[in-house]
MARLUMVO-147512 format. One line per field, with one value per residue: residue number from 1; x, y negated, z negated of N, C-alpha, C in turn. Coordinates in steps of 0.05 Angstrom, whole numbers, padded with zeros to 5 digits. Layout:
BEGIN
pos	(NUM | ...)
n.xx	(X | ...)
n.yy	(Y | ...)
n.zz	(Z | ...)
ca.xx	(X | ...)
ca.yy	(Y | ...)
ca.zz	(Z | ...)
c.xx	(X | ...)
c.yy	(Y | ...)
c.zz	(Z | ...)
//
This chain:
BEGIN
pos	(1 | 2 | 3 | 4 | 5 | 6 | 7 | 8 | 9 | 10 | 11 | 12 | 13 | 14 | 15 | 16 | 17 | 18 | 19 | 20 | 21 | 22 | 23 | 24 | 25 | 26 | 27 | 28 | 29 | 30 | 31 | 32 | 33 | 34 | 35 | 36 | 37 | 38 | 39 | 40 | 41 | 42 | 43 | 44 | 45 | 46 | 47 | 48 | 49 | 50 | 51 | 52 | 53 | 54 | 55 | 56 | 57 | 58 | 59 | 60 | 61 | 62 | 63 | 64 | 65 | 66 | 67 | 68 | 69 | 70 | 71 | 72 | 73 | 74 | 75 | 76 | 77 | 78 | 79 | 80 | 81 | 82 | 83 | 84 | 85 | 86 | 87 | 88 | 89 | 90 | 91 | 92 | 93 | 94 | 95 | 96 | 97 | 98 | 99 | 100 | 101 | 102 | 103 | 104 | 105 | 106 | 107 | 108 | 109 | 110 | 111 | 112 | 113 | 114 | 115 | 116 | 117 | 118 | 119 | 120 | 121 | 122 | 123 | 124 | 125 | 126 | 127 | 128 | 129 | 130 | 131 | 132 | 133 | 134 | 135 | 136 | 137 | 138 | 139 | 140 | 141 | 142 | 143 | 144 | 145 | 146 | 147 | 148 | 149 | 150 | 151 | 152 | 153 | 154 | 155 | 156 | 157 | 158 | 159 | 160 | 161 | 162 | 163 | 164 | 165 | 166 | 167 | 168 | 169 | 170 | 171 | 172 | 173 | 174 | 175 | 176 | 177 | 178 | 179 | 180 | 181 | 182 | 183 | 184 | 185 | 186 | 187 | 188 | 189 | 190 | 191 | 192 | 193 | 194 | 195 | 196 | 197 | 198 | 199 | 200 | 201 | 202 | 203 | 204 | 205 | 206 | 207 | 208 | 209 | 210 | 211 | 212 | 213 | 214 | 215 | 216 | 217 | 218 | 219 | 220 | 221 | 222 | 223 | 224 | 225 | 226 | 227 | 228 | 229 | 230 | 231 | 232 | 233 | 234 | 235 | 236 | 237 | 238 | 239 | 240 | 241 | 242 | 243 | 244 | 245 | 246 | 247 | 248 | 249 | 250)
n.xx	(01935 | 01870 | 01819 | 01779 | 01753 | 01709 | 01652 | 01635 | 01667 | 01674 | 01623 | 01643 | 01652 | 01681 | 01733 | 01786 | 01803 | 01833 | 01866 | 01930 | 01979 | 02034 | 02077 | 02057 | 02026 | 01968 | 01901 | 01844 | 01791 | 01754 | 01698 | 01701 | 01758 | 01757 | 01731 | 01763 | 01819 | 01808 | 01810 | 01797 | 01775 | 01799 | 01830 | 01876 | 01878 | 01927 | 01977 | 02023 | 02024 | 02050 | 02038 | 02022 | 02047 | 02083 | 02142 | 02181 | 02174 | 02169 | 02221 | 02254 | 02239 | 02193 | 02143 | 02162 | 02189 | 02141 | 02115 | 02156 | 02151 | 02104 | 02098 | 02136 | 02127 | 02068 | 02029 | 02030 | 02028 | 02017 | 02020 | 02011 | 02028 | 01993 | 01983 | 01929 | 01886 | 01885 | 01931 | 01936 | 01948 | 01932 | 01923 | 01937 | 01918 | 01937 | 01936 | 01968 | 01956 | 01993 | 01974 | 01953 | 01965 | 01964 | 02006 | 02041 | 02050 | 02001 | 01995 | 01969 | 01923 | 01894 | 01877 | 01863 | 01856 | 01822 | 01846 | 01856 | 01818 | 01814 | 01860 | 01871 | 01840 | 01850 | 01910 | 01888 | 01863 | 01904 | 01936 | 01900 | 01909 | 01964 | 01953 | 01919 | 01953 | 01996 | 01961 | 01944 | 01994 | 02009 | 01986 | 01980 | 01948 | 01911 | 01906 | 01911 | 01899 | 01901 | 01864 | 01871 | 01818 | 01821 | 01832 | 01888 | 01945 | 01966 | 01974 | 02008 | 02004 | 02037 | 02007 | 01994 | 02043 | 02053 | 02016 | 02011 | 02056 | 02088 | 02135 | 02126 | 02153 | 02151 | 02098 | 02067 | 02026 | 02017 | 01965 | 01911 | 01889 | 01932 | 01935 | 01889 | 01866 | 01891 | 01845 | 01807 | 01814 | 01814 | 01757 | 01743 | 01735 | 01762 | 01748 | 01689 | 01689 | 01707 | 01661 | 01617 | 01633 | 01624 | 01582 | 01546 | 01573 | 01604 | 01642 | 01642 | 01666 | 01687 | 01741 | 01794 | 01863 | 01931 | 01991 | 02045 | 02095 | 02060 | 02031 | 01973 | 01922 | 01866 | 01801 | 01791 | 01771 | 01744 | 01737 | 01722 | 01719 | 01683 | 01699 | 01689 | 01736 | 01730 | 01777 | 01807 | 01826 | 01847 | 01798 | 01763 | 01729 | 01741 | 01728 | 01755 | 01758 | 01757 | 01785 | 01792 | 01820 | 01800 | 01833 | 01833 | 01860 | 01815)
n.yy	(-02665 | -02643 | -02698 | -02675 | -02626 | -02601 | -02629 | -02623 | -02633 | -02693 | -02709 | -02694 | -02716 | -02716 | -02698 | -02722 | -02712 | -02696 | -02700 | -02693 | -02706 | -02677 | -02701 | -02724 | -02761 | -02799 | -02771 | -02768 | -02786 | -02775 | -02781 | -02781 | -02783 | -02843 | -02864 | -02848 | -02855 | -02911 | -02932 | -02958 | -02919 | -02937 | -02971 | -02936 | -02891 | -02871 | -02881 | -02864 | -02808 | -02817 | -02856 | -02862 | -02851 | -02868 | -02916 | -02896 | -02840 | -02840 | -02853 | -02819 | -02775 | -02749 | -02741 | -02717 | -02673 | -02648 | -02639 | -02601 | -02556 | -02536 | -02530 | -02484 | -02453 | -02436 | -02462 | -02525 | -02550 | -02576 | -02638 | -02705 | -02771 | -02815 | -02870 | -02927 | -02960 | -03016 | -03012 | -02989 | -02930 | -02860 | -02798 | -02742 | -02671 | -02629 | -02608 | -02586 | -02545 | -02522 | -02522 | -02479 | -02462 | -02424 | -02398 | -02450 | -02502 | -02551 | -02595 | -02610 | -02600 | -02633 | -02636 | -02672 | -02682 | -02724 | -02716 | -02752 | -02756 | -02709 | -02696 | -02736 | -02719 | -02669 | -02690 | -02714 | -02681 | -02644 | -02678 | -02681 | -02633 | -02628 | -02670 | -02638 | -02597 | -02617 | -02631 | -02588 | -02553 | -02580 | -02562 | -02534 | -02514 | -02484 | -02418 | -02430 | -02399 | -02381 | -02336 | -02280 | -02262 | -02197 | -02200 | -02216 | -02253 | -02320 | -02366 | -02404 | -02425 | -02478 | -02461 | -02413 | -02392 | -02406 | -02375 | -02319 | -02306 | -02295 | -02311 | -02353 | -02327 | -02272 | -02259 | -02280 | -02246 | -02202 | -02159 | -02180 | -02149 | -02130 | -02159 | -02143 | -02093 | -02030 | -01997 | -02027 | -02044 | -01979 | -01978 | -02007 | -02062 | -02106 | -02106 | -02107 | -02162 | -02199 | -02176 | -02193 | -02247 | -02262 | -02251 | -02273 | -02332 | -02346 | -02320 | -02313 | -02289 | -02266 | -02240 | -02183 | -02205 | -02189 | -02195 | -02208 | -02180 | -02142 | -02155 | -02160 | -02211 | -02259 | -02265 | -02277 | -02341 | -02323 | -02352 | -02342 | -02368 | -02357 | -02387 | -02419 | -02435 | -02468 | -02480 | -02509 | -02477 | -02493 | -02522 | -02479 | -02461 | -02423 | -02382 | -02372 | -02335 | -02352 | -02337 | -02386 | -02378 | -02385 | -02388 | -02390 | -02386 | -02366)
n.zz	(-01429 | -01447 | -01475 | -01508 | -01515 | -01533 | -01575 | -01617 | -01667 | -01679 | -01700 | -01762 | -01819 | -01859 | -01858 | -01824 | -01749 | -01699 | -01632 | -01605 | -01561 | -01535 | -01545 | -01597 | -01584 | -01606 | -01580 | -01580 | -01629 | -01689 | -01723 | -01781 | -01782 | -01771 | -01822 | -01858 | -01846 | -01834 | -01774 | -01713 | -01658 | -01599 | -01641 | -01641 | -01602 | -01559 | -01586 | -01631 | -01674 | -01726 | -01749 | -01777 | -01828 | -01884 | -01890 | -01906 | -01908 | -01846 | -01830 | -01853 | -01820 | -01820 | -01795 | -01741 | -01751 | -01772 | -01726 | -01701 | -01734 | -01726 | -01677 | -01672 | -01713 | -01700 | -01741 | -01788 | -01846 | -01899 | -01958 | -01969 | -01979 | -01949 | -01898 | -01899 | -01857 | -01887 | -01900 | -01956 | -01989 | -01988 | -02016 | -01975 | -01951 | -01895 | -01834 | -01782 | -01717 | -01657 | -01592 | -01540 | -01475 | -01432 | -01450 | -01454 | -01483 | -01495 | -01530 | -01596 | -01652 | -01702 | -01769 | -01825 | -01891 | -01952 | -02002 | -02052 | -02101 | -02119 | -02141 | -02183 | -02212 | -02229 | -02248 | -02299 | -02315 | -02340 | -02365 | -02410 | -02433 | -02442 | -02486 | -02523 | -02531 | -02560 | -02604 | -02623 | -02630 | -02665 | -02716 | -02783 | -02816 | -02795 | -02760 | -02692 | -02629 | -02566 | -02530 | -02476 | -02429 | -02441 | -02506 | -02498 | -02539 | -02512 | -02537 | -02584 | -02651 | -02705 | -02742 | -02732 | -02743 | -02787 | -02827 | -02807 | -02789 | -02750 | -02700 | -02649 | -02592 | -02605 | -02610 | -02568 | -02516 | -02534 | -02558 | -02601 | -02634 | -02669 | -02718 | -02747 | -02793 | -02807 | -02809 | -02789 | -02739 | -02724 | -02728 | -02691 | -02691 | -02673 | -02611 | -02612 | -02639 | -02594 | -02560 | -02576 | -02579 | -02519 | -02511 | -02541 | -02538 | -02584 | -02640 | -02718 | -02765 | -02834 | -02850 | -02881 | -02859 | -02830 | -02839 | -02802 | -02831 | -02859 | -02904 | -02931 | -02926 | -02948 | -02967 | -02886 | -02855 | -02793 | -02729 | -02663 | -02595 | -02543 | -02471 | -02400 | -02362 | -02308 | -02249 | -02186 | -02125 | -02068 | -02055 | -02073 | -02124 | -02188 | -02241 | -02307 | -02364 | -02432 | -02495 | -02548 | -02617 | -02683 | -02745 | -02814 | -02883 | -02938)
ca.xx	(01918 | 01844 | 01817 | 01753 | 01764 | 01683 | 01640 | 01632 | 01678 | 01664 | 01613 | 01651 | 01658 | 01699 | 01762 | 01790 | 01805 | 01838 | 01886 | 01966 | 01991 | 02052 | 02098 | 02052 | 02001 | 01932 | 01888 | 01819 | 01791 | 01735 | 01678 | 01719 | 01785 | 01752 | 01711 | 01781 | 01847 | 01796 | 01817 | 01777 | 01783 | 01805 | 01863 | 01899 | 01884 | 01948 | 01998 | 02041 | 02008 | 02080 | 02046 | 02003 | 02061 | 02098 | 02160 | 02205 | 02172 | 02183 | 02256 | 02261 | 02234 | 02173 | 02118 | 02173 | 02195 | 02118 | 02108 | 02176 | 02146 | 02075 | 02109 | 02155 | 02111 | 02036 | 02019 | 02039 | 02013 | 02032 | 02005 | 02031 | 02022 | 01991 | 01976 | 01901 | 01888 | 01903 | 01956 | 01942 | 01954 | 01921 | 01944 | 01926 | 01916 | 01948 | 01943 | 01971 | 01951 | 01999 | 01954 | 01983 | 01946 | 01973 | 02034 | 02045 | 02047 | 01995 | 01985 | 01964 | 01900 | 01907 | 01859 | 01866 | 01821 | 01835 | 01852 | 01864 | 01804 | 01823 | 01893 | 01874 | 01822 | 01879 | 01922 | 01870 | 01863 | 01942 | 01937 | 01884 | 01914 | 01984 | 01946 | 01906 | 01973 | 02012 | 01947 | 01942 | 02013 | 02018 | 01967 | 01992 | 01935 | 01897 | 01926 | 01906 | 01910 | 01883 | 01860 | 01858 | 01786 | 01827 | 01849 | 01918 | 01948 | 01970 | 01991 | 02013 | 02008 | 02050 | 01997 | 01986 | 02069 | 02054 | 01997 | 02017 | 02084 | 02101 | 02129 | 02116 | 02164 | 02139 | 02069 | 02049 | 02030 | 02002 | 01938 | 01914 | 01878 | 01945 | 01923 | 01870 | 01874 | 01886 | 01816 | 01786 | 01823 | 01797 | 01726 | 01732 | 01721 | 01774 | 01740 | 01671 | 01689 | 01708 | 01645 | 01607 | 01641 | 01624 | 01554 | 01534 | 01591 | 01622 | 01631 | 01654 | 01664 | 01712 | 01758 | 01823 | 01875 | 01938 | 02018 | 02082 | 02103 | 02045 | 02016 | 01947 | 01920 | 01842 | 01783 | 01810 | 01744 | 01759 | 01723 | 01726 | 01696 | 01676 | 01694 | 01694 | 01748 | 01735 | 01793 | 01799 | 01849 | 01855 | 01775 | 01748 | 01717 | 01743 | 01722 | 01767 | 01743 | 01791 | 01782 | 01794 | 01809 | 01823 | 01833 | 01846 | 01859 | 01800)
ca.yy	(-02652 | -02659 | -02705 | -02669 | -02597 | -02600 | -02641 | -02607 | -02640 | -02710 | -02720 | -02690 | -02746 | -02706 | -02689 | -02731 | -02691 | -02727 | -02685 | -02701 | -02691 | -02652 | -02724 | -02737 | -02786 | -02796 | -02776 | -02773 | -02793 | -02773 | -02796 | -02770 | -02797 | -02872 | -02864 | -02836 | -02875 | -02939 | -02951 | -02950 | -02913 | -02953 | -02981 | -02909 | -02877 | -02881 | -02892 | -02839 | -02806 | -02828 | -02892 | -02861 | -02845 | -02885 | -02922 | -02885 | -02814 | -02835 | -02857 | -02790 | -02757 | -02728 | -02736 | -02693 | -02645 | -02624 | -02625 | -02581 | -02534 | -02532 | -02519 | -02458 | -02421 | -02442 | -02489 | -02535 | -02537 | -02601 | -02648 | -02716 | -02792 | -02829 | -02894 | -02930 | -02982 | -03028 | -03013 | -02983 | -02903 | -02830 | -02764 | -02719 | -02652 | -02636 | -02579 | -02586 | -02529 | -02523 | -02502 | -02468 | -02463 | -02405 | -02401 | -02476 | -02517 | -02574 | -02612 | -02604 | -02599 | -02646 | -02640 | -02695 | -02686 | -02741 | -02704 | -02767 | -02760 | -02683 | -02697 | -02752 | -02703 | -02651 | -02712 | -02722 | -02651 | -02637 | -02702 | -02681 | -02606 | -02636 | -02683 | -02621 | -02571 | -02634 | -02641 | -02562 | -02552 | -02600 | -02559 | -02515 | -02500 | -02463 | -02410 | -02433 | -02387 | -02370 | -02302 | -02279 | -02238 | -02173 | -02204 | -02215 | -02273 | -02329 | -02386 | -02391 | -02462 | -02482 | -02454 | -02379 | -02381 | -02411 | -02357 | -02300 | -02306 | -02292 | -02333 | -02348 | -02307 | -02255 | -02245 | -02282 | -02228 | -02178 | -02161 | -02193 | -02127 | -02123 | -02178 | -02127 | -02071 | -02007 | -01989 | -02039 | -02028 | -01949 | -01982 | -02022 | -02095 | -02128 | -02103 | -02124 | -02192 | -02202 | -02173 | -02210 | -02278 | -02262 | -02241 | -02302 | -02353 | -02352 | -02296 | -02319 | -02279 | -02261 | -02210 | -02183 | -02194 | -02171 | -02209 | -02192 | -02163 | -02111 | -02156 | -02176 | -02242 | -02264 | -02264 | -02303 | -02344 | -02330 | -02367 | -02339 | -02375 | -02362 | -02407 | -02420 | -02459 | -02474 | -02494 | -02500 | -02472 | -02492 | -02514 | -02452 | -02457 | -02398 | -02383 | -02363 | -02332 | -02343 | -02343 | -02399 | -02359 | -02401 | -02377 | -02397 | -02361 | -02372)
ca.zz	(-01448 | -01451 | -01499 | -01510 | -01529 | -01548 | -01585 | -01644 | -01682 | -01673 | -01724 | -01776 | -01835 | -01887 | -01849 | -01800 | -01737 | -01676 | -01620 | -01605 | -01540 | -01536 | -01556 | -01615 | -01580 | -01608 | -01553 | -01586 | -01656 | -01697 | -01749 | -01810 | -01782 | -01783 | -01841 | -01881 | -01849 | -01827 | -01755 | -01696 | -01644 | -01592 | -01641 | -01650 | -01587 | -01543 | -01613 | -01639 | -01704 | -01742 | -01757 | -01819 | -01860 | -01897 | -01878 | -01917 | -01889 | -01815 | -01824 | -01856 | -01795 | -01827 | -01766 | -01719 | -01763 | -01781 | -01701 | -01703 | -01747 | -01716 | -01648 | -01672 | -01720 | -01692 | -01754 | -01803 | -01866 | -01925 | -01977 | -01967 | -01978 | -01912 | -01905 | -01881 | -01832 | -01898 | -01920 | -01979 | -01990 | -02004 | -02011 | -01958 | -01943 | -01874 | -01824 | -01758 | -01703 | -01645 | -01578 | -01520 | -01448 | -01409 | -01459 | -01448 | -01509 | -01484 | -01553 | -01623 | -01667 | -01733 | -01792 | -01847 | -01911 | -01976 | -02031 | -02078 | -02125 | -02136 | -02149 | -02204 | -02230 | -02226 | -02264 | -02312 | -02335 | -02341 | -02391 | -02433 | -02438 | -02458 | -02514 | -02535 | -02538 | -02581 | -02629 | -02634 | -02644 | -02703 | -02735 | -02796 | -02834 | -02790 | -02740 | -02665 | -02613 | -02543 | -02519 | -02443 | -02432 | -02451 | -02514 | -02513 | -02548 | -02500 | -02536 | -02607 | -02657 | -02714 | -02762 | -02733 | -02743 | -02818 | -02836 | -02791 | -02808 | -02719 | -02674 | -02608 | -02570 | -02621 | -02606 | -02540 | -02499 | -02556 | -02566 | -02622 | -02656 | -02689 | -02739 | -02773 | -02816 | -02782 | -02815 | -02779 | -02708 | -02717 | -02730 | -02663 | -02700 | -02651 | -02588 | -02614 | -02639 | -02567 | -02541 | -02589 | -02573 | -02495 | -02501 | -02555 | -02543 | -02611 | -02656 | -02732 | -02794 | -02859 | -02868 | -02891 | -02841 | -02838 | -02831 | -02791 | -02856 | -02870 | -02924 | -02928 | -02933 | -02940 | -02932 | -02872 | -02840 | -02766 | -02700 | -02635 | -02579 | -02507 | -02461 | -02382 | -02356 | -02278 | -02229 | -02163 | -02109 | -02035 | -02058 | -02074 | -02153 | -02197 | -02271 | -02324 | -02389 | -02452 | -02523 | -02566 | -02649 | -02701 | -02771 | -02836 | -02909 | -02954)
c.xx	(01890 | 01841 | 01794 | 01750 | 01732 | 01675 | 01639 | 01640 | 01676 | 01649 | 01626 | 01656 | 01683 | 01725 | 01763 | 01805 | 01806 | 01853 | 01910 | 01965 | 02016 | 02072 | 02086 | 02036 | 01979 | 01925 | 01856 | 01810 | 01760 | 01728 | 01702 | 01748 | 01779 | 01750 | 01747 | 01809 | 01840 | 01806 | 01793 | 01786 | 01799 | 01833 | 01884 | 01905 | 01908 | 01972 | 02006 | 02034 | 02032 | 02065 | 02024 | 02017 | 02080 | 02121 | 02183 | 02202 | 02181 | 02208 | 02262 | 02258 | 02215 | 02157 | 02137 | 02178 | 02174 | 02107 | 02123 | 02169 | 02116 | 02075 | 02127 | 02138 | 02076 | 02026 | 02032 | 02020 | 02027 | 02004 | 02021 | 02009 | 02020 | 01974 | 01941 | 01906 | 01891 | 01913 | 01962 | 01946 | 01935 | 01928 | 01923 | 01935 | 01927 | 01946 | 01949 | 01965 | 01964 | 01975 | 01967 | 01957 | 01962 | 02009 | 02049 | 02044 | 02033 | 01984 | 01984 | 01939 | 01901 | 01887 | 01870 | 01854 | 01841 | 01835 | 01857 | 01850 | 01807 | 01844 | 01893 | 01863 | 01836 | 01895 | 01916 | 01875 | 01884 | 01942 | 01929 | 01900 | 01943 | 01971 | 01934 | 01930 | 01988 | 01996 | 01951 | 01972 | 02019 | 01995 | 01978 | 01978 | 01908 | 01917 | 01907 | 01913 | 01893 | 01886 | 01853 | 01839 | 01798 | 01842 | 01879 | 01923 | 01958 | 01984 | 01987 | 02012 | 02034 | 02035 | 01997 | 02027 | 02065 | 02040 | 02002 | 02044 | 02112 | 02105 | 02129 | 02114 | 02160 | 02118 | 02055 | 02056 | 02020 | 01981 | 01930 | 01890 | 01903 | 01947 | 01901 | 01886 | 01878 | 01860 | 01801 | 01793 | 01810 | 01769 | 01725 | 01728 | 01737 | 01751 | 01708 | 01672 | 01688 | 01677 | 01619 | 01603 | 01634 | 01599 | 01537 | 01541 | 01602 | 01613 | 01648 | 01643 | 01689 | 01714 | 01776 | 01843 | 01912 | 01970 | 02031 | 02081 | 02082 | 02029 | 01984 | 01933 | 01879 | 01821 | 01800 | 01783 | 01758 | 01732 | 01735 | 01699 | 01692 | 01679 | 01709 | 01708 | 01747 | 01759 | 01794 | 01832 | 01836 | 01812 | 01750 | 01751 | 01725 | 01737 | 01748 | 01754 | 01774 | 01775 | 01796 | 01789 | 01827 | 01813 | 01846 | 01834 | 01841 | 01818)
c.yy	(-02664 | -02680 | -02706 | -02649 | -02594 | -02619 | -02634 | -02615 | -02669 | -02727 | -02711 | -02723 | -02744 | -02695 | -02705 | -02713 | -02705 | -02691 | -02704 | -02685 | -02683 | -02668 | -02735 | -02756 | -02774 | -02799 | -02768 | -02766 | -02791 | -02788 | -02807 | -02785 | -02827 | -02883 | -02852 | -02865 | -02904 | -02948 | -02943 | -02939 | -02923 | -02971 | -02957 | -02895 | -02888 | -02887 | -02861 | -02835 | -02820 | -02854 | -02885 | -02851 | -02874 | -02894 | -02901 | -02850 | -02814 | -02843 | -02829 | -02772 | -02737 | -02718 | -02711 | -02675 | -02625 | -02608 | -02609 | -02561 | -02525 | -02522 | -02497 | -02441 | -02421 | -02465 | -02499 | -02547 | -02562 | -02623 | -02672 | -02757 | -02805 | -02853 | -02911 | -02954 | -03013 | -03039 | -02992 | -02943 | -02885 | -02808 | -02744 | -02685 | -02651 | -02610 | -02588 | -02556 | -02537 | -02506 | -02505 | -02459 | -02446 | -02402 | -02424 | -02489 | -02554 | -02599 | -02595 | -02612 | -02617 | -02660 | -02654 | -02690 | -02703 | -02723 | -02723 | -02764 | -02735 | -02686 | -02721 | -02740 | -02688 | -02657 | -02704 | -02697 | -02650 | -02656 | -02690 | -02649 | -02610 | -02650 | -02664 | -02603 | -02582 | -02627 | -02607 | -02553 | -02561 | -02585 | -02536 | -02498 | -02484 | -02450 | -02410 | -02419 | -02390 | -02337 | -02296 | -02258 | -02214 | -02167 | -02209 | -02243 | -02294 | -02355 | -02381 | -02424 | -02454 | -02465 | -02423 | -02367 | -02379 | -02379 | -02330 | -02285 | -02294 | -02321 | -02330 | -02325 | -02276 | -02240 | -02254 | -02260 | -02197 | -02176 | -02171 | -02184 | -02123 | -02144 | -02154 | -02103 | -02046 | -01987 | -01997 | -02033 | -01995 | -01963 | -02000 | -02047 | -02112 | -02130 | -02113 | -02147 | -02198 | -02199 | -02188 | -02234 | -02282 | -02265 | -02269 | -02329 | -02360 | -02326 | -02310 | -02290 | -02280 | -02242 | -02219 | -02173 | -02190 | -02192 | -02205 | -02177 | -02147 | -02127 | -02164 | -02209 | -02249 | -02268 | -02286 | -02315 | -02344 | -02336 | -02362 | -02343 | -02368 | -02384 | -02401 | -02441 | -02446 | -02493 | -02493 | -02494 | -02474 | -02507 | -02501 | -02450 | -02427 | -02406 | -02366 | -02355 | -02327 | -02352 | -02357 | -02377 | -02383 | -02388 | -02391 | -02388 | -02385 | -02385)
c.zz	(-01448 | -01476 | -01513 | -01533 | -01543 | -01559 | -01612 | -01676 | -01691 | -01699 | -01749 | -01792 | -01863 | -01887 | -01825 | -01782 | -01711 | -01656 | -01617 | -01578 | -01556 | -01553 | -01590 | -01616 | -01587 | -01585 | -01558 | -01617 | -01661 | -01723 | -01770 | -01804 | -01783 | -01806 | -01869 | -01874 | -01837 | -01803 | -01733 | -01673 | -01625 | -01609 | -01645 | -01628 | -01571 | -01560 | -01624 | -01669 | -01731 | -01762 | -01780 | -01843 | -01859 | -01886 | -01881 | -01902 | -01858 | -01807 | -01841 | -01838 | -01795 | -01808 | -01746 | -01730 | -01768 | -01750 | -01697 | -01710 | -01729 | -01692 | -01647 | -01680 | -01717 | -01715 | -01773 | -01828 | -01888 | -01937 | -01978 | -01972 | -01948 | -01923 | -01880 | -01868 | -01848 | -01911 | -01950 | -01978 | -02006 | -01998 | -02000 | -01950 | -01913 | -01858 | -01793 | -01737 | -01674 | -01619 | -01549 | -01502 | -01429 | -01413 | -01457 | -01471 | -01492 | -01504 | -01581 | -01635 | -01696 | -01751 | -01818 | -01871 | -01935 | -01991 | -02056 | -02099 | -02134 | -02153 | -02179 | -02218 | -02249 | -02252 | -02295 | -02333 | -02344 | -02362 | -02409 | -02444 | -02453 | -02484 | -02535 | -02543 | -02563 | -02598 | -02640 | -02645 | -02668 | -02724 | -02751 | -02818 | -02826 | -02764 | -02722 | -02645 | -02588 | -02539 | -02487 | -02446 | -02447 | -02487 | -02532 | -02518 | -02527 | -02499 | -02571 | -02622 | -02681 | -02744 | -02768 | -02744 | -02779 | -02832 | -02831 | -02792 | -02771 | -02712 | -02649 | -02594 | -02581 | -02615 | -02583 | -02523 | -02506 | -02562 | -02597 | -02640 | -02686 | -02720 | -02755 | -02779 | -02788 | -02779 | -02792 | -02746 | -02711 | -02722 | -02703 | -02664 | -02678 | -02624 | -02599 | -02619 | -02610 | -02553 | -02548 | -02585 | -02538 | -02493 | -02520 | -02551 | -02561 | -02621 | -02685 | -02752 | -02814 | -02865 | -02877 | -02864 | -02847 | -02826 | -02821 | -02807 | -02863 | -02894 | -02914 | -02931 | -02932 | -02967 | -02920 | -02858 | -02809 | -02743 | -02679 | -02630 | -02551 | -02491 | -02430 | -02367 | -02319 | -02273 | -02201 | -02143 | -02078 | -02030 | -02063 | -02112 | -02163 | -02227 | -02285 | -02344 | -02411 | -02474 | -02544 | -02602 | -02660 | -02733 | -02792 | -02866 | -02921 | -02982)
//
């Protein structure tokens, strides 16, 4: 197998990017692959890629099984702990590319990228969103909800059950017009709060809204907010739009 295949790649610094002959030998190493798993060229070329996972992965038989897979269905594809030149560990992204020369299988292609500071970010968020669901759950004297853009209810607290007189499995999933009058639904007030809370970033006022049971309750002061939660998939930034309403009887 060559150990060329272009230049192109070479300088890359943000994905390491080496080739595998057919057995799994490093047979040429770029920027990004120094600059990520710290070795130098010269100590990896001619060494079987096996030796950047973990002990416990290559007595499991991870390194052959992903060339197994990369060699039946063209690539291989995982997210895995690998280890740097030392010693210590980061979680990588992984794509193997099997490449075939006149229907010949003469090696493999093998892009690296760190993923550790996503994955703590990742962490990070997932923390704060559990501490935020506990504090909002414990809340009983106002009712907490979310709204997806169109909206429908999404998550439900301990307060909207108190006030509202629903639970959960009740109303996640219901638009959450059925809270006003049926006056005010024929006047359209749900669908403008919404459009209101989109076009300003908060929309507040006080009405009379309206119980499981048909009774009334109010004025109720209610706060809906606008808000854009970014995440990312595969890298690729997407926006969410959801509405934070919180309410509570005057």
């Amino acid at each position: 197998m060559s150990g060329d295949f272009g230049c192109w790649w070479k300088g890359f610094i943000d994905y390491a990017i080496y080739m595998l002959d057919p057995d799994g030998i490093i047979t040429n190493w770029n920027a990004g692959a120094r600059r990520i798993k710290g070795y130098e060229a010269e100590e990896v070329i001619g060494r079987h890629f096996g030796m950047f996972y973990p002990p416990e992965d290559r007595e499991a038989g991870m390194p052959a099984r992903s060339l197994a897979t990369a060699r039946e269905k063209g690539k291989f594809e995982a997210e895995g702990w690998r280890l740097r030149n030392d010693g210590t560990k980061f979680l990588a992204s992984v794509v193997i590319d099997a490449i075939y020369e006149d229907g010949e299988l003469i090696g493999f292609a093998k892009i690296t990228r760190d993923i550790t500071e996503r994955n703590k970010s990742a962490q990070a968020l997932k923390e704060s969103e559990r501490h935020f669901r506990l504090l909002v759950n414990g809340v009983i004297d106002y009712a907490l909800y979310m709204l997806d853009p169109n909206g429908i209810v999404s998550n439900w607290n301990a307060g909207g059950q108190r006030i509202k007189g629903y639970l959960p499995e009740e109303i996640i999933g219901q638009h959450f017009s059925r809270f006003y009058s049926p006056a005010d639904q024929a006047a359209g007030r749900p669908a403008r709060a919404l459009q209101l809370a989109l076009e300003n970033g908060r929309y507040e006022e006080e009405g009379w809204r309206v119980r499981k049971d048909g009774t009334f309750f109010g004025p109720a002061s209610s706060s809906i907010r606008f808000v854009t939660m970014t995440t990312s998939c595969s890298a690729l930034p997407r926006s969410h739009a959801i509405f934070p309403s919180v309410e509570k009887p005057s």
